[in-house]
C-alpha positions in Angstrom: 78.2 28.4 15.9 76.6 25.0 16.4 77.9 21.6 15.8 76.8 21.3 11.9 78.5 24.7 11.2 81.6 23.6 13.0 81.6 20.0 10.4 81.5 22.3 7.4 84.6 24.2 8.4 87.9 23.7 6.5 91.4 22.5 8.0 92.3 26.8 7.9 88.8 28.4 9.4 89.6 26.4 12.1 92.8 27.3 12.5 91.5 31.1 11.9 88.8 30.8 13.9 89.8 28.4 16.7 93.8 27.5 17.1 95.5 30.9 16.3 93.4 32.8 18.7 93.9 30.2 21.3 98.5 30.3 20.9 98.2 34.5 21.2 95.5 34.8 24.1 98.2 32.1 25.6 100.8 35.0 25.2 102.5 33.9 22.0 103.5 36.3 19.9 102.2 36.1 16.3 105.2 37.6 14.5 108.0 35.1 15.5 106.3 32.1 17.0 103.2 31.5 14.9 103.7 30.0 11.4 101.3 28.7 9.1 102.3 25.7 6.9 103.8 26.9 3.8 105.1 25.0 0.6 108.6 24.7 -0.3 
């Protein structure tokens, strides 16, 4: 993905693409330490 594509990307495919994959490979685990924002 080049540096145009990555401008185009939205607040979550970043997060999708970029962030959550980062906290797991980091040893995290995704069911009790990894929340996405939510709405009250």
């Amino acid at each position: 993905m080049n540096s145009e594509e990555k401008k185009k990307l939205s607040e979550t495919d970043i997060c999708d693409l970029f962030i959550t994959p980062a906290i797991k490979n980091a040893g995290w685990d995704q069911m009790k330490q990894i929340r996405r924002e939510f709405l009250l």
